[in-house]
N, C-alpha and C positions, 0 to 999 in steps of 0.2 A: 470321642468327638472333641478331648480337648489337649489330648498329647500331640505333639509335635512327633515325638518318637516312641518306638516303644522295644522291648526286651521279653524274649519269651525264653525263659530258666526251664530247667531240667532235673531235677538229684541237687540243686545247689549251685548250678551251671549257666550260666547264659546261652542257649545255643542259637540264637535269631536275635538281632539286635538292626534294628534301622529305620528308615522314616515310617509312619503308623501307616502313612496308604499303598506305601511299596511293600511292605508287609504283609499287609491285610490285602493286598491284589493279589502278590503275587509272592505267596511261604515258599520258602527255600526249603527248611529244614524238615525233614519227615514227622517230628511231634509237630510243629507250627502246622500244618496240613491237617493232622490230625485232629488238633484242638479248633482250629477255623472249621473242619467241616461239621463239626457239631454244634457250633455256634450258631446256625441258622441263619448265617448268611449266604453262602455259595448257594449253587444249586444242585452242587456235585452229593455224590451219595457219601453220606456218613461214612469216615473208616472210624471202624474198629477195632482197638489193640486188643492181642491177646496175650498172655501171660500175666501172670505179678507183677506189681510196683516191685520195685527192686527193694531191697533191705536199705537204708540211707549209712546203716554202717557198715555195708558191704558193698561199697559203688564197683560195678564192674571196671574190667580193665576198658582199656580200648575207649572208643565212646560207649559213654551211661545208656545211652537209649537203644543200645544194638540189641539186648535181650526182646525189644518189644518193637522193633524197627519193621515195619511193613513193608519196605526198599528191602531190606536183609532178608526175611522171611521169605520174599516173591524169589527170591536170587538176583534181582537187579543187580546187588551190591557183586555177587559173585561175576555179575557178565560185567559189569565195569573193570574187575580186578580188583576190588577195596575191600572184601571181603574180611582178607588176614587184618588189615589195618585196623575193619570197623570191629575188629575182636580184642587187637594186641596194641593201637597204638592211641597214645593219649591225642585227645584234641588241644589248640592253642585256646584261651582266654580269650576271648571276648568281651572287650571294654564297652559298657556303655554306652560314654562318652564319645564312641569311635564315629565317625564319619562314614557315611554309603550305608548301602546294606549287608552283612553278613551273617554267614551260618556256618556254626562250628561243625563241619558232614565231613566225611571222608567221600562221598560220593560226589556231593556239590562242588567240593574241591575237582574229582576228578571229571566232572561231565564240566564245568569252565575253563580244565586245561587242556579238554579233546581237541585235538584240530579238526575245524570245519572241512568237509567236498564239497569242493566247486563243479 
């Protein structure tokens, strides 16, 4: 209730960063979903991650969160095509400081550069 913005981390990571009610309306990032539907807000049913916390001194390749990613798990990430990505390629930094809303996804990336049918 009294941030302007806010940042949801990962391993050490920022991976959601932007204003608190675009956020909390509407999580981009498969943890931020994760951790809102437990928070007893929404109405949606609980997810629940399966696996280990990862080792902190062993951060996976690819994105951190791909080991426990419920997007990757279902195969969402494989019918996007992000699959190899969300395994082998790092994600960008996420400032802050930064303006709008962002989420460090290789999915997020790929379902906002799909082109729309008309």
């Amino acid at each position: 209730n009294i941030a302007d913005r806010i940042a949801v981390m990962y391993l050490g990571r920022i991976v959601e960063v932007g204003p608190t009610e675009q956020v909390l309306a509407d999580p981009q990032h498969p943890y931020t979903k994760a951790l809102l539907s437990v928070a007893g807000e929404g109405s949606d049913k609980p997810i629940t991650l399966t696996g280990e916390p990862p080792d902190p001194t062993r951060i996976p390749l690819g994105c951190r969160f791909h080991p426990r990613c419920p997007a990757r798990l279902s195969g969402e990430t494989a019918t996007a095509g992000v699959d190899g990505d969300c395994l082998a390629t790092p994600l960008p930094i996420l400032p802050a400081d930064s303006t709008g809303h962002h989420a460090a996804c290789h999915l997020v990336a790929a379902t906002r550069r799909a082109p729309t049918v008309s």
